[in-house]
C-alpha positions as CSV (number, residue, x, y, z in Angstrom):
1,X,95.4,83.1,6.0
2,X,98.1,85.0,7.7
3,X,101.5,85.6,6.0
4,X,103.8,87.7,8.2
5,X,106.4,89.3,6.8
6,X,109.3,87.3,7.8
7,X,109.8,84.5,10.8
8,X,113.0,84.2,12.7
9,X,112.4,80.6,13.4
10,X,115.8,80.5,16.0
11,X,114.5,83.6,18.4
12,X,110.5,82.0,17.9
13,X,109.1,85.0,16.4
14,X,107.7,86.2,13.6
15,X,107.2,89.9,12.3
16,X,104.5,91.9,10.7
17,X,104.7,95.6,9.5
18,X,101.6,98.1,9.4
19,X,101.4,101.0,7.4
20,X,99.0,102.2,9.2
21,X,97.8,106.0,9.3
22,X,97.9,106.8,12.8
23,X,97.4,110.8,12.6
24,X,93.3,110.5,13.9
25,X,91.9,108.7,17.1
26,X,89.5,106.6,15.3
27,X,92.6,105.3,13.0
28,X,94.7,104.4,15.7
29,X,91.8,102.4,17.7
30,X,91.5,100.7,14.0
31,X,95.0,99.8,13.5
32,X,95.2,98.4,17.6
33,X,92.2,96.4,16.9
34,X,92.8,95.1,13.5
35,X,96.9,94.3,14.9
36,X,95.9,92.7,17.9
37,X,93.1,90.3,16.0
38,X,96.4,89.7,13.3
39,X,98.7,88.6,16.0
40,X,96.1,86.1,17.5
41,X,95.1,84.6,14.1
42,X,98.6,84.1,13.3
43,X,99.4,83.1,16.4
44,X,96.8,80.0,16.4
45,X,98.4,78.9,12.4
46,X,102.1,79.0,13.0
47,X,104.0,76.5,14.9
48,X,103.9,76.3,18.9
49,X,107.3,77.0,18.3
50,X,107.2,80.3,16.7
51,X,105.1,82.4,19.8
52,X,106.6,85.5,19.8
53,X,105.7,88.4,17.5
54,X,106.9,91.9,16.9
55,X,104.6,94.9,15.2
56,X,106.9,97.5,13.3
57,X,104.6,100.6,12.1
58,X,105.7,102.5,9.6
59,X,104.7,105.8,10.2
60,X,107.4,107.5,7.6
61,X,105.4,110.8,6.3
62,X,103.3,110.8,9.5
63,X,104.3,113.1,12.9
64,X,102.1,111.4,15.3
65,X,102.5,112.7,19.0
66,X,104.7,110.4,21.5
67,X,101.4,110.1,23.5
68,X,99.7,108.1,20.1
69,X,103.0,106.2,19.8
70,X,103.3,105.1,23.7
71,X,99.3,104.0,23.5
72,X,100.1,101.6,20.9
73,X,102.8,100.4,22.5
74,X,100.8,99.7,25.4
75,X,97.5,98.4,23.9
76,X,99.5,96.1,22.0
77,X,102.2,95.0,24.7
78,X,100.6,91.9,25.9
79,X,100.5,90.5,22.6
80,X,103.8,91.5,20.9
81,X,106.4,94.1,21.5
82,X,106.1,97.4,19.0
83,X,109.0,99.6,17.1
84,X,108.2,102.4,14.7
85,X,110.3,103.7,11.6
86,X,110.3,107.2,11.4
């Protein structure tokens, strides 16, 4: 079961948040993978309606280098568009 954290049924999208320590390579693969397998799970649950998904990582306490942040952004971007709070 997928629960994200809110839906904003008038724009069709729903949002999930990860915590997700993205300081090591081998974390940020994880977090990619584990995102991108979320989104299409949820994405095959929720109604046809509600398509479009967004992926804020909080990364509060962490100083991860643009180049990490801009990788997840691009892994992720055919699937759902990215923000970070810092």
């Amino acid at each position: 079961m997928v629960t994200p954290e809110f839906v904003r049924e008038e724009h069709g999208e729903f949002v999930l948040v990860a915590n997700h320590n993205v300081m090591a390579a081998d974390n940020v693969a994880r977090s990619i993978d584990y995102n991108r397998a979320r989104i299409l799970y949820a994405r095959k649950h929720l109604p046809a309606s509600i398509s479009r998904c967004r992926v804020i990582y909080d990364v509060r306490g962490q100083s991860p280098a643009e180049a990490v942040l801009e990788l997840v952004k691009s892994s992720l971007a055919n699937v759902c568009t990215v923000e970070f709070k810092r």
